[in-house]
Every structure is written in C-alpha cells, then in structure tokens.
C-alpha positions in Angstrom: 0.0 0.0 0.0 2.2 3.2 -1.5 1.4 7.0 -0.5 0.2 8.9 -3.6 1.2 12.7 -4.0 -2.1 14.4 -4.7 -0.9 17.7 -4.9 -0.6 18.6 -8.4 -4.6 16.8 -8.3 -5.8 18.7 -5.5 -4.4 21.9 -7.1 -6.5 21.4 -10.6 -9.1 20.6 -8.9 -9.0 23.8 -6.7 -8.8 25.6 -9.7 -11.9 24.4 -11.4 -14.2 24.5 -8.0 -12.8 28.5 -8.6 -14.2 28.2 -12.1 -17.9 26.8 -10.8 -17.8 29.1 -8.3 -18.0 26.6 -5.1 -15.6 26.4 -2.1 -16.2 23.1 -1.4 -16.3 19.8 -3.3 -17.4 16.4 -2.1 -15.8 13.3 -4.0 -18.3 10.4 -3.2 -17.0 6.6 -3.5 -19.9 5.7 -5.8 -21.0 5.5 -9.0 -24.1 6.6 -11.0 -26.2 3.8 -9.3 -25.0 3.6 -5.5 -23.1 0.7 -6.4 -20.3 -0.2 -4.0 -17.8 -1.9 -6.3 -17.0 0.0 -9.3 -15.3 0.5 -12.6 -12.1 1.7 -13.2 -13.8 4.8 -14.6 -15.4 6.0 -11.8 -13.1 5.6 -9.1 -12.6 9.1 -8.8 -12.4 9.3 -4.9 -9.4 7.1 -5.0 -7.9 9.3 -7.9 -7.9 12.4 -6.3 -7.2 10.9 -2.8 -4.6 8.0 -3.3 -7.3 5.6 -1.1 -8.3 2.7 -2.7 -10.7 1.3 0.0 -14.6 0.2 -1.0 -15.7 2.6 1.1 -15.3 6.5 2.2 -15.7 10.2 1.0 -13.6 12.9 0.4 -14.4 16.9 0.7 -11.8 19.2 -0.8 -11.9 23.0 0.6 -9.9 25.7 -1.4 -7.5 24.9 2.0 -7.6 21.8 3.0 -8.9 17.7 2.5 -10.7 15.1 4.5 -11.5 11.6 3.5 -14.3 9.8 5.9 -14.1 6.2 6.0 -15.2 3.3 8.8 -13.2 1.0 10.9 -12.4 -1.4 8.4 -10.0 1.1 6.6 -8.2 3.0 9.2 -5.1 1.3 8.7 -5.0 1.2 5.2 -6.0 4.8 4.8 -3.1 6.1 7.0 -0.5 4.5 5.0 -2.1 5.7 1.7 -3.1 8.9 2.8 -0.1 12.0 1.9 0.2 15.2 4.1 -2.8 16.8 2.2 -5.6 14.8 3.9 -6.9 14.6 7.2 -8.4 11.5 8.2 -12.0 11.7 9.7 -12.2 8.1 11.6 -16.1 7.5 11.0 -17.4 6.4 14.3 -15.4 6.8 16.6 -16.4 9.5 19.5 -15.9 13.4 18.6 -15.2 12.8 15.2 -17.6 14.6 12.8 -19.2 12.8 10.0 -18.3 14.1 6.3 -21.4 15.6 5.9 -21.1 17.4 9.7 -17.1 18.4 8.6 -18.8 19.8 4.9 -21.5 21.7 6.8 -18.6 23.2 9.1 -16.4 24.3 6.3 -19.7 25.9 4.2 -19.8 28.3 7.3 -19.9 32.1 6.0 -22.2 31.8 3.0 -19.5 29.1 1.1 -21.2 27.3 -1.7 -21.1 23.4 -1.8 -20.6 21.5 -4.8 -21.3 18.0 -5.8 -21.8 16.1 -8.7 -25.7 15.2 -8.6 -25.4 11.6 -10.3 -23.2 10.2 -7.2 -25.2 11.3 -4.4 -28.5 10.1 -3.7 -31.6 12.4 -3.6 -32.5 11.8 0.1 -28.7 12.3 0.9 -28.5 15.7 -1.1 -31.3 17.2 0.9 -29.8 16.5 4.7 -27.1 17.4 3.8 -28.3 20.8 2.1 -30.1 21.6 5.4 -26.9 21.0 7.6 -25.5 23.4 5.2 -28.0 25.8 5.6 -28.0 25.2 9.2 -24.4 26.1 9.5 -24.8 29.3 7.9 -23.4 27.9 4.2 -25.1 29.4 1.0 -26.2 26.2 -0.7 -25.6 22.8 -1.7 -25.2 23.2 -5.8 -25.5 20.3 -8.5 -22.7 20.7 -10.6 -23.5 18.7 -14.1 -19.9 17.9 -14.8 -17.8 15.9 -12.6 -14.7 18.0 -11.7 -12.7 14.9 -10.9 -12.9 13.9 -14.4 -11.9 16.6 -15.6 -8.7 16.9 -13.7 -8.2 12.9 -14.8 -8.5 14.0 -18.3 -7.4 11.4 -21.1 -5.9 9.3 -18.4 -9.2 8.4 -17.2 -10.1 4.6 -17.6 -12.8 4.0 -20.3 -16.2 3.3 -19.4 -16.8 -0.4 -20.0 -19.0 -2.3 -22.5 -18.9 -5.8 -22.0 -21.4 -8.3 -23.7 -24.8 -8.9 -21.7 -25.6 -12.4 -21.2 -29.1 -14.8 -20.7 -29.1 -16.6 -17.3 -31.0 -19.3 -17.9 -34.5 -20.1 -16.0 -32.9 -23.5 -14.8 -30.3 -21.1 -12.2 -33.0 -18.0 -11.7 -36.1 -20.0 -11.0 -38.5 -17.7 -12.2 -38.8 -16.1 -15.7 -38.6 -12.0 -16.2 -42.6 -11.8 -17.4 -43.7 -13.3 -13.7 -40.8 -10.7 -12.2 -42.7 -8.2 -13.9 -46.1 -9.1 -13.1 -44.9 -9.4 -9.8 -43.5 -5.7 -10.0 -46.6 -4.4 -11.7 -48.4 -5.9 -8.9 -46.6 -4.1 -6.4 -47.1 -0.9 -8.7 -50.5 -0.7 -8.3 -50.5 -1.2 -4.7 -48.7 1.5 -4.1 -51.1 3.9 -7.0 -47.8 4.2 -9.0 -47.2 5.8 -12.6 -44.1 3.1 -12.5 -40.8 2.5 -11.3 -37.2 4.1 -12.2 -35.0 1.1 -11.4 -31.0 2.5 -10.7 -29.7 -0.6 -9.0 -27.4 -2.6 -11.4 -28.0 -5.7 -9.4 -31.5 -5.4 -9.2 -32.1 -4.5 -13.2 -29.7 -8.0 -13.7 -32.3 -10.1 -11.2 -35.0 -8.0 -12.9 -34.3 -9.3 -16.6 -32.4 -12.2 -15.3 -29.2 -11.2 -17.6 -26.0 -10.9 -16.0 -22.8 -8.4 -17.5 -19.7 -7.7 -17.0 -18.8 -4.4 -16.3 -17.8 -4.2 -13.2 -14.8 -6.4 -11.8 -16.4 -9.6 -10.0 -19.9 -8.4 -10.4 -22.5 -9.6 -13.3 -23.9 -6.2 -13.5 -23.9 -3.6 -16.6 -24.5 -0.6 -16.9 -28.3 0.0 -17.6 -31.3 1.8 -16.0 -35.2 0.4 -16.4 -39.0 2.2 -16.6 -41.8 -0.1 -15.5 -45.2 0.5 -16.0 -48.4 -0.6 -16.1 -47.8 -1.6 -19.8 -44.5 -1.5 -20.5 -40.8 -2.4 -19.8 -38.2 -0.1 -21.0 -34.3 -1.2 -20.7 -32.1 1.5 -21.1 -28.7 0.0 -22.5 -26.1 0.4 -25.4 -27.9 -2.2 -27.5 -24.1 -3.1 -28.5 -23.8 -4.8 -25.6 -27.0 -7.2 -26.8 -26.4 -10.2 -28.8 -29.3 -11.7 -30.7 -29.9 -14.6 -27.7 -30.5 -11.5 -25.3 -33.0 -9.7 -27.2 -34.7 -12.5 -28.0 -35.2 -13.2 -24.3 -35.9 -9.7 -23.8 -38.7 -10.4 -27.1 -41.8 -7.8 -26.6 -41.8 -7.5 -23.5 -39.3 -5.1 -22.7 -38.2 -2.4 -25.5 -34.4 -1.5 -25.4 -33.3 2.7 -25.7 -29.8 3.6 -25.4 -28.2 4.1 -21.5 -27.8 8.1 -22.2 -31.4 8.6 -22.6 -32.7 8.1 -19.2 -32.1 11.9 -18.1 -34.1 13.3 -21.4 -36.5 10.6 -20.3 -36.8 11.1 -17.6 -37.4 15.0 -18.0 -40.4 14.0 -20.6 -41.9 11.7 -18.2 -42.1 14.6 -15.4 -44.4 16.8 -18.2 -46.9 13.8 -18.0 -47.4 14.5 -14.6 -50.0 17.3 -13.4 -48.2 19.9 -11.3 -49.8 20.5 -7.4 -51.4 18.0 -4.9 -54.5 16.1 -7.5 -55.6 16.2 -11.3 -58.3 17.9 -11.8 -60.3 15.0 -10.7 -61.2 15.9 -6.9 -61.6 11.6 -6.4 -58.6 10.6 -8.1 -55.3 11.6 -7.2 -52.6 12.1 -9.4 -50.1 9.1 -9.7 -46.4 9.9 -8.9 -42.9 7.7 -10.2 -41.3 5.1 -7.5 -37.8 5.7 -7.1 -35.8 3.8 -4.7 -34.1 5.5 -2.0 -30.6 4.6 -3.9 -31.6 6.8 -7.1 -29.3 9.4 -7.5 -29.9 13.5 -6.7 -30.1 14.3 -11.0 -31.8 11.6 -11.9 -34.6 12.8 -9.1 -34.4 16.3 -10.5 -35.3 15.7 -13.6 -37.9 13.8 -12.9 -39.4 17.2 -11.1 -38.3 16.3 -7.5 -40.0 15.4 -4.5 -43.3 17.0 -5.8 -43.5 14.2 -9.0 -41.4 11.6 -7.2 -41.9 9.3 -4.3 -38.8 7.2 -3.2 -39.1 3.9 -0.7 -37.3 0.9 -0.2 -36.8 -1.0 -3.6 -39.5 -3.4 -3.9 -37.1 -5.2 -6.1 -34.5 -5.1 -3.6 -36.8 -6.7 -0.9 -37.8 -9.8 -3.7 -34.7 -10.6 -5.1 -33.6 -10.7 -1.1 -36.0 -13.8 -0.7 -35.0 -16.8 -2.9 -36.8 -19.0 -4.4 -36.5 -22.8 -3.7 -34.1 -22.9 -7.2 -32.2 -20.4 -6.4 -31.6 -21.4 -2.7 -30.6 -25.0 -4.2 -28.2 -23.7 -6.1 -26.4 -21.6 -3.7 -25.9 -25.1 -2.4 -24.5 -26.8 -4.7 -22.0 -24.0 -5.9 -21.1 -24.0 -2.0 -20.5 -27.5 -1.5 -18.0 -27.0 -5.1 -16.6 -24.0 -3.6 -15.9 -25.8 -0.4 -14.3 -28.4 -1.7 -11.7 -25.8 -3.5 -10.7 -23.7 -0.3 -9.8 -27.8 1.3 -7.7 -28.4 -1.5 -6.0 -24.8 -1.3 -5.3 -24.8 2.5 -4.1 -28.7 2.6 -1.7 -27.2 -0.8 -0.6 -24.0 1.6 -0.3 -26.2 4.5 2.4 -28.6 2.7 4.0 -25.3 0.8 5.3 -23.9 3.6 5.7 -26.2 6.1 6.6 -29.4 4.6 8.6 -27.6 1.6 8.9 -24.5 3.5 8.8 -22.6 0.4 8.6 -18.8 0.5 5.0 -18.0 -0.7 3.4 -14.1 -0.9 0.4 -13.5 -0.6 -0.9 -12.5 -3.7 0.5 -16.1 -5.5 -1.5 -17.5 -2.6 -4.7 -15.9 -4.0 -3.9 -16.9 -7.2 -3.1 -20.5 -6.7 -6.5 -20.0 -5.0 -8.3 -19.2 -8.1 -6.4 -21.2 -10.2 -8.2 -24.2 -8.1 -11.6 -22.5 -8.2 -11.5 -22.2 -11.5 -11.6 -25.7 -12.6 -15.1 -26.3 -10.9 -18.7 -26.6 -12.5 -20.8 -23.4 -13.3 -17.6 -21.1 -12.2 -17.2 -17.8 -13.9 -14.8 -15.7 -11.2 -14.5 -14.3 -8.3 -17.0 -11.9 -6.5 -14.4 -9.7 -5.3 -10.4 -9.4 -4.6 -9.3 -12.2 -2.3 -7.9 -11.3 1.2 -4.4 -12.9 1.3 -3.2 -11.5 4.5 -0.7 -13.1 6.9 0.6 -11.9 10.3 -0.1 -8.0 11.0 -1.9 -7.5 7.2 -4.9 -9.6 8.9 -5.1 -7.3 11.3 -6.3 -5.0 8.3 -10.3 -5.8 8.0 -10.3 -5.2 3.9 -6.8 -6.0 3.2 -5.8 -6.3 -0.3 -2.5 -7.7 -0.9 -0.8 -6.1 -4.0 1.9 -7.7 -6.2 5.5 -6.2 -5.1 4.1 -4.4 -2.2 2.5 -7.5 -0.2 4.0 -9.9 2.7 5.5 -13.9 2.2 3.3 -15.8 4.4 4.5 -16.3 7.6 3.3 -20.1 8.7 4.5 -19.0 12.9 1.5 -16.3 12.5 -2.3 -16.8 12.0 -3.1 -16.2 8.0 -6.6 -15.1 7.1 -8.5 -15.8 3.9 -11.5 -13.9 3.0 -12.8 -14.8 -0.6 -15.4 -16.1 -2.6 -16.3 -16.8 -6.2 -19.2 -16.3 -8.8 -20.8 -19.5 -9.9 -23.8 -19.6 -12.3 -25.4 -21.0 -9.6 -24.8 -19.5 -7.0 -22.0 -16.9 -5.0 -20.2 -17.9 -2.2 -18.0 -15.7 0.2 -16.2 -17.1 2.8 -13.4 -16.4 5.9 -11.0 -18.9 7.2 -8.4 -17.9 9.7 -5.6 -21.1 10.0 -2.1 -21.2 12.1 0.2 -23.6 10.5 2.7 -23.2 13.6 2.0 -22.7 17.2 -0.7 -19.9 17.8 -0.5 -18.0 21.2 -3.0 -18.2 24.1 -4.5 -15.2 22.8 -4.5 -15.9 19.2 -6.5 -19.5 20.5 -8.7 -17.7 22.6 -9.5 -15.0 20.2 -10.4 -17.2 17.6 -12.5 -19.2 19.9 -14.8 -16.7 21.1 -15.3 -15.5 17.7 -16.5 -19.6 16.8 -18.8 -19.3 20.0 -20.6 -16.3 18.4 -20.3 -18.0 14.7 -22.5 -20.8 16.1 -24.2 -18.6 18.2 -25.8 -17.0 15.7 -26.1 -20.0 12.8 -27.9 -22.0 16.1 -30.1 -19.0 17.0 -34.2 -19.4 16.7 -36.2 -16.5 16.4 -40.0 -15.4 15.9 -41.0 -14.0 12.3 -41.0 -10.6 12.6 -37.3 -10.2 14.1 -34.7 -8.2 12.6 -30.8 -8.6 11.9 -30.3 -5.5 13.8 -31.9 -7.8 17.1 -29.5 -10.9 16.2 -26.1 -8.9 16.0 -25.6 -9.2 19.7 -25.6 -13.0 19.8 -22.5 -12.4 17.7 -20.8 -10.0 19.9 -21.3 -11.3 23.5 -18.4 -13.5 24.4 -16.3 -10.6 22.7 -17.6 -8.2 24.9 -17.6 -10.4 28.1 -13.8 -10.3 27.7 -14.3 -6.4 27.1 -13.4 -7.1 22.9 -15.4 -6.0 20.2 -15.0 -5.8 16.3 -15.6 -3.0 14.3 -17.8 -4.4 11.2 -21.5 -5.8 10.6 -21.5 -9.3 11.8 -23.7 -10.6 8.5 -24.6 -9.2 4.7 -27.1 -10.5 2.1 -25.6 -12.9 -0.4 -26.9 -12.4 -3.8 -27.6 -15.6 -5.9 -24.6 -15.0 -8.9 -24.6 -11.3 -8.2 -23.5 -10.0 -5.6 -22.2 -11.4 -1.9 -22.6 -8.5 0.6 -24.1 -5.3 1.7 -23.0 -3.2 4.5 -20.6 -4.3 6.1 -19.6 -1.6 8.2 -20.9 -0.6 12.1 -21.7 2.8 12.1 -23.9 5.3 13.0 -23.4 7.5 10.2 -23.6 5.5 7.0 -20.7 5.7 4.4 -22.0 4.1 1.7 -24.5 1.4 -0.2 -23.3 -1.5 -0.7 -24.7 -3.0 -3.7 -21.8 -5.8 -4.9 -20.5 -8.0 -3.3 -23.1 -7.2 -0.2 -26.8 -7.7 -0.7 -29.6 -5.5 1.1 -31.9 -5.0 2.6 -31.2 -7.3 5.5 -28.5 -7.9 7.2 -26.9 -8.2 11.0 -25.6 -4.9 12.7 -26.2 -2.1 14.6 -26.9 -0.2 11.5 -30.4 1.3 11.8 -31.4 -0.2 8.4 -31.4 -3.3 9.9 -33.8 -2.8 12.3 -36.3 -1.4 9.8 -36.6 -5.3 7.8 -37.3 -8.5 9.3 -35.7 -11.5 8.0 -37.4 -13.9 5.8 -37.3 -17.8 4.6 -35.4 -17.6 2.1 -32.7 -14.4 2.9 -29.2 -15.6 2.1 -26.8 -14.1 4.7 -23.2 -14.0 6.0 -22.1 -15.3 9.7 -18.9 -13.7 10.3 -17.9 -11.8 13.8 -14.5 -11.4 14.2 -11.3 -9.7 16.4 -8.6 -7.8 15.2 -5.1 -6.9 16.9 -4.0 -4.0 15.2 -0.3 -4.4 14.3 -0.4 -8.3 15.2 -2.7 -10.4 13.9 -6.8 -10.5 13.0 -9.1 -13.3 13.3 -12.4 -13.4 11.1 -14.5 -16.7 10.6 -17.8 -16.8 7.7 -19.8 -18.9 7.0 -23.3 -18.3 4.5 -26.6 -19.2 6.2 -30.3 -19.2 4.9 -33.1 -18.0 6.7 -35.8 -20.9 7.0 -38.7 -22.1 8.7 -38.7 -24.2 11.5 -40.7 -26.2 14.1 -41.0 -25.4 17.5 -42.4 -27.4 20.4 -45.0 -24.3 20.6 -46.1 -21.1 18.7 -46.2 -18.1 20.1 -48.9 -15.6 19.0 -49.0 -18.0 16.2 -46.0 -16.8 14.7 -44.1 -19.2 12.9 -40.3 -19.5 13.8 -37.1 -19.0 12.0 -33.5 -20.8 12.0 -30.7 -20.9 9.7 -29.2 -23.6 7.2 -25.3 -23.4 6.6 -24.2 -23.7 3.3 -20.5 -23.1 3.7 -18.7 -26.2 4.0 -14.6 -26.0 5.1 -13.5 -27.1 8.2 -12.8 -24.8 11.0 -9.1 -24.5 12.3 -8.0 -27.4 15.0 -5.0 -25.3 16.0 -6.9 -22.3 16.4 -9.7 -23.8 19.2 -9.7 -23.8 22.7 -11.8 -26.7 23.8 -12.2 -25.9 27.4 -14.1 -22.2 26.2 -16.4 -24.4 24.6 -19.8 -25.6 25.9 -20.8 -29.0 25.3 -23.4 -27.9 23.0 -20.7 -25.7 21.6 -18.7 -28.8 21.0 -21.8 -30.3 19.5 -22.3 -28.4 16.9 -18.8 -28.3 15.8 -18.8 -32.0 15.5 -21.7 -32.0 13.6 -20.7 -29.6 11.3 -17.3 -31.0 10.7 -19.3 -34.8 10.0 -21.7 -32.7 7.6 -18.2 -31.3 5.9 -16.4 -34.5 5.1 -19.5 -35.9 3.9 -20.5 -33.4 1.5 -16.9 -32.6 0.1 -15.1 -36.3 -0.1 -16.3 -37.0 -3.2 -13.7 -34.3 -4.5 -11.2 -36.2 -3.5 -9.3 -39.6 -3.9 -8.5 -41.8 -0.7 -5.2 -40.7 1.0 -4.6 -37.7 -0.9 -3.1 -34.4 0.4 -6.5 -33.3 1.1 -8.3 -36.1 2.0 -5.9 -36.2 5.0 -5.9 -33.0 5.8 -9.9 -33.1 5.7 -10.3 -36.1 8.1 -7.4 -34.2 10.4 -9.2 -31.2 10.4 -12.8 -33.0 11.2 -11.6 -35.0 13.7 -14.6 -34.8 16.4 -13.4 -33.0 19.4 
C-alpha cells in the first residue's frame, strides 16, 4: 500500500471549484447507481485521494482535504493517505461525519458543490439543510464531474462488455412473472411506475447478467416499469441476438444516455400540485428507490412528481426462491471443496517444503483451483491474502511487489469467494500452520462461539438482523473485545455477496456488490427497519482484530428458514438458519475448554456434515483427504 502525492490533483481541482464558483467539493466513492464496487472509470475518490478502499468520502476546501471512512480502513487509509488529507475516523467518539465536517467548512455563505449523479436524492437534501443550518449558501449540482476533468485522457474508459441470458434452470422464475410481480406491487402502491438505478437489481429484474464491473454480473443500464411497458435502457451493443430475444416484446431496449431526457419528458406527463383535476382521483407519482441518484430525481421534477421507498425489487430478489436457494448449495459445497484443497496445498508449501509464498501467488493459486469447478465464472471480489499484522487490516488487499511472504509462525486469514452460475459464495477462514498464542487461540474461539451462536439462533418472524447482531458479539464483549464491522450481509444468488458491512452510525456508503440489502446483522439502523425472511441468504462472520499483530475473522453463508418449534407463540411461525459453507474450522486455532458442550456439539456436527459433503472431491489418501479427516476429527 504506496502514499500517492495528490498535490498537483488537488491543485486542478481547486482551480476548477474556482471556475464553478463553489468552495467546497465532495468526491463520493460511488458511481451513478450507488453501487459499491466500481469501474475503473469512476473511481474518482481514490484518484484524487490515493485511497483505494470500498468505502469513504472525500471533501476538498480551497485549504484543506478530509477523507471519511469506517473501521475497516483506518489502517489502510493512514498509510495511503499523503500530508494533504486529514483522516476523519467515521465512528469513533468526537469525530464529525463528512457531511457534519462539509457543513462546518460551508460556514460564512461558502457554496457546496457535488456532482448530482453520485449522491442520492434523500442524501443531497440532509445534507443541504446542515448546510444551511451552519450558515453555508447552498448545496449546488454541478452537471460535470470536476474529478474527471482533472483525470482528463488518463481516465479509464467506461466499460461495455457483452450482456448475457441466465438461464430459467439457475434463476427460477422467468422476467414476465418478475414483472407481473412488479406491476403488482405498482398498483399497490397507485404508481405511474418504477425508475430502477440498482445494477443488481435491473440483472435479477431481466435475469441477464454483465460484465462491467470487476467480479460483479452487473452492466451498466437503468429500467422504466409501468403498467404496460418495460423499458431497458442500454447500449444495445452490448446485446447479442440470444439476449433480445429473451428480452422479445416484452421489454423495448433505448440507449443508456437517454434516461435523463427521459426522464425529464416523463415529469411533463405528470400534473403539477397536490391532485388532477379529478377531486376523487389523485394524481399518480414515479417510484424511485431511496438509492436513485440527486439528478436523476431532478429531472424527474423532485419530491413533488417523485416518491422514493425501499426498492420493492431489492426486498424480492432478497427472498429466494426454492431454485435459487438450491443452487447456492450446490455451488457451496464446489466452492468448499476448492478452499480444502488450497489450504491442505498452503499447509504442505510452507511447512513441509517450507517454500517462500506471498500472498498475492496465494490468492492466485486460490483461483487457479476455483476455476476448474462446474458453473464457475470468477471471483466476486479481490481475495484477502493477509498473513501476520496484514490480517489485522479488515479489507486487506495484498498487491503484487508491495505485499507480505506468508509467515506459517503467525495466524493467516482468507477472505474470498467466487461467482458461480449458480450461486456466490464468500467465505473467511483464519488457520495457524505453527504454534498460535494463548491469545491468538482464545480470540479465535470466542469468535467460533458467536459464529455458532448465531447459525444455532431461533427466532419469531417478525425479528430483525439488527436484534441478532448481539448474539454475535457477547463472548467478545464479556472479555471487554469488540469488532468494528456488521456481523452478516445478504448474499446475492450470482450477483453479488454483501451489503453493508460496516458498524456505524453514520452510514458511508450502499453497498450493492458484493453485499446484498436490505437485511442484514448490525447495529446499523437499516437493519432494524426489515425483518428477515425464509429464504434471505446471509453472512455469519464476527470477528477480532489486533492491530499491528494479527486478525481473526470466521464466515460462514446461512439461509433463513422455517422451523418447528415445540409451541407457537402468538402463532407466529419461527425462524433458524441452514449453513451452506462447508470448510472445516481450524483445529489449531480452538480452545476446547471455552467451549460448551453444545458448543462442541455443533462443531462435530458440522465437521461430519463437511467431510460428507466434500469427499467426493477427493481420492482416498490424498493431500487433502488427510488433511480433511485431520481437520474434522470430532473434538
């Protein structure tokens, strides 16, 4: 992780903010559509700040920079950071959020500027009041992104991969019943129809996956439904013949640019003031979901022609179907049996051979093994090599040249996952292939007892992630511990693997990639406001981290279902989870006298459930078959 001198960038860009007449500039991590993980192209917070992390925002005065991120990145932003920035550690007590350290710096009638199509609509109007409040002059959409400017012709091209049909056999259900089932939700809610901005949920929508985004099957695309018709707004380039004749007449295909004129037409069909001239009938507004960006809103005529909720896509593709839950697995029982035959490989590397191994040929021998399973297509985002100290760092990305040779004395963590056309798995294994300290041992085992805490839990229907995140948590914080990330995301089913994973008051950003929403488990508020369901797809993965030493994480995938209970409660049914992940848990690493003997239980069960599903991979005394059986050995 190098410094980057952004002086010569800060300096343009100081110069243009002169030119649009605003004395402050906010540099969002997103893209056009909220999405988390982005293209090369729009990575314009990292260009003009040197941080590469998923998450954060920068705010450039004509005197200074700040970049806001969450826990997960303090290390990682301190060493890329130069002398330019300041580092606003998000959460932590008496440190202002970036919209709080904006307000403060608009003080004395300053003017505010943002680029409207990376900042939602809801976002743009708290933070224009805390503008106001503080005595600033306004918060002002500026229609070209100043960033981009300053990167000039050395910005990255926009992408335009091929879009591709995903069959009925991995999505369950074909696009006409998704659309019905929209339409249905439509006229609930009195609707003149729905803006769609979510790349993930426009790919579950027309059940076509892209690839435009690194390890996310998402393109770049916006979508109209109405009562009566289906509009997909994409470079038609991108469309092979197969694709629109999926697509057939039920959707019609415009060009990706379009959406804003479109948009703009589409506010003229809609009466200005509270009703038509009807008295009985009130007018219909557009659905937007709270993701949709601030321009997008505007020219659809703002909060007078435009009512934004909760995606009611979001909230259905969060609830799979008995196909797509199958699949997920399958492809995790595949991916499983990859991550055995990687670790048993690493194990012998370097202790048998004691060869010298970094971490980034780690990750690649890593996907060199993925890759030869069924239905695999890649990874669903940049594997988390990290040995030693790097662990330590929650969203470590080892680089080639700048990254550490595994150490097999210190605890390694692997955080990774893969897209499968069935399915995407993501999932943390933290080994010791020497002798771990008491405190590495006991760290790792209070982190299993909240693991199976949570995958054991049973709950009434109604209940939140935000209500489970504790179960997580407690033996950490019996011992005064703690971690500074959610304790679970959504999974997407071959789209994306997680959504929010950060603990913070003050949100940073949407996850949409490799995170799924709307439910998850943390104490974010968002994940008080949606109860799980049979059917959500979610991660399991508390964690501790020693800064400067080592970090322990451990994830498995679990899925919400229904199950019996020797009574029923208001006659509520009850909910439990299923794990899908199946790799063993670290022998080394466990403490057996911190477990209970239901503790102990489970792990044996889980272990038995592990050989059994993944043997098949392997032939009888192999390298992996032994370490498999010495790994599941019942406790």
């Amino acid at each position: 992780m190098e410094t980057v001198d952004t002086t010569e960038r800060l300096a343009h860009l100081r110069e243009l903010m002169e030119e649009n007449k605003v004395e402050v500039y906010i540099v969002p991590s997103e893209d056009s559509h909220q999405s988390e993980y982005i293209a090369p192209c729009d990575a314009r917070r990292e260009f003009i700040s040197g941080f590469s992390g998923s998450a954060g925002c920068a705010v450039i005065t004509m005197e200074k920079a700040s970049l806001a991120t969450d826990g997960r990145y303090f290390n990682q932003a301190q060493k890329q950071l130069d002398s330019n920035w300041e580092l606003l550690k998000q959460g932590l007590q008496d440190v202002p959020t970036w919209q709080e350290w904006t307000a403060e710096q608009s003080e004395s009638g300053k003017t505010v500027g943002v680029d409207p199509t990376v900042i939602t609509a809801p976002d743009a109007r708290k933070l224009a009041e805390k503008i106001k409040k503080k005595g600033g002059k306004e918060l002002l959409a500026i229609g070209e992104n100043l960033v981009d400017r300053v990167w000039g012709d050395k910005r990255p091209p926009r992408p335009n991969e091929k879009v591709s049909v995903l069959g009925e056999n991995y999505t369950g259900k074909p696009l006409t019943e998704k659309l019905e089932d929209l339409r249905k939700e439509l006229e609930k809610k009195k609707s003149a129809g729905f803006i769609v901005s979510m790349l993930d949920e426009i790919a579950w929508l027309f059940n076509l996956r892209g690839n435009d985004i690194p390890y996310n099957p998402v393109f770049f695309s916006y979508a109209l439904v109405t009562s009566d018709k289906a509009t997909l707004y994409v470079d038609s380039g991108k469309l092979l013949p197969d694709v629109k004749s999926h697509l057939g007449e039920s959707v019609t295909v415009q060009p990706y640019g379009t959406i804003f004129d479109d948009a703009k037409a589409l506010s003229q069909t809609i009466p200005d003031g509270a009703s038509t001239s009807s008295s009985t009938s009130p007018r219909k507004k557009f659905l937007v979901s709270t993701t949709a960006s601030w321009a997008l809103s505007r020219n659809l005529g703002g909060e007078e022609k435009v009512d934004e909720l909760r995606s009611p896509i979001g909230d259905a593709k969060a609830v799979k179907n008995p196909t797509e839950l199958e699949g997920m697995r399958r492809c995790h029982i595949r991916d499983g049996a990859a991550l055995i035959e990687y670790f048993a490989w690493l194990e012998e590397q370097l202790v048998v051979n004691e060869s010298k191994i970094d971490e980034v040929e780690a990750a690649d021998k890593l996907e060199s093994i993925r890759s030869k399973h069924e239905h695999f297509v890649g990874l669903s985002f940049d594997t988390i090599s990290s040995t030693g100290a790097n662990a330590a760092i929650i969203h470590y990305k080892p680089e080639k040249g700048n990254c550490s040779i595994i150490d097999p004395k210190a605890v390694y963590l692997c955080d990774s996952g893969a897209q499968y056309l069935d399915g995407t798995t993501d999932t943390t294994r933290t080994l010791h292939f020497g002798e771990p300290t008491d405190m590495e041992r006991k760290s790792f085992t209070l982190v299993l007892k909240g693991n199976i805490a949570l995958d054991k839990v049973v709950f009434p229907k109604g209940t939140s992630g935000f209500a489970l995140d504790t179960l997580a948590r407690q033996f950490l914080w019996e011992e005064g511990l703690d971690y500074r990330h959610g304790t679970g995301h959504g999974v997407g089913s071959y789209l994306v693997s997680y959504w929010g994973f950060i603990v913070l008051k003050h949100r940073l950003t949407r996850a949409q990639n490799v995170h799924e929403g709307p439910i998850g488990v943390g104490t974010r508020i968002q994940y008080s406001e949606v109860a799980l369901s049979a059917g959500n797809v979610l991660s399991d993965e508390p964690g501790y981290y020693e800064d400067g030493t080592f970090g322990i994480r451990i994830e498995n995938i679990i899925m919400a279902k229904e199950v019996k209970t020797s009574h029923t409660f208001g006659d509520k049914p009850y909910l439990g989870f299923e794990h899908v992940t199946m790799v063993p848990m670290c022998r080394k690493l466990i403490d057996e006298t911190l477990l209970t003997q239901k503790e102990k239980q489970w792990l044996n069960g889980y272990h038995a459930e592990v050989i059994e599903k993944t043997k098949g991979f392997f032939k009888k005394d192999s390298r992996e078959m032994r370490w498999l059986e010495r790994e599941t050995q019942p406790i």
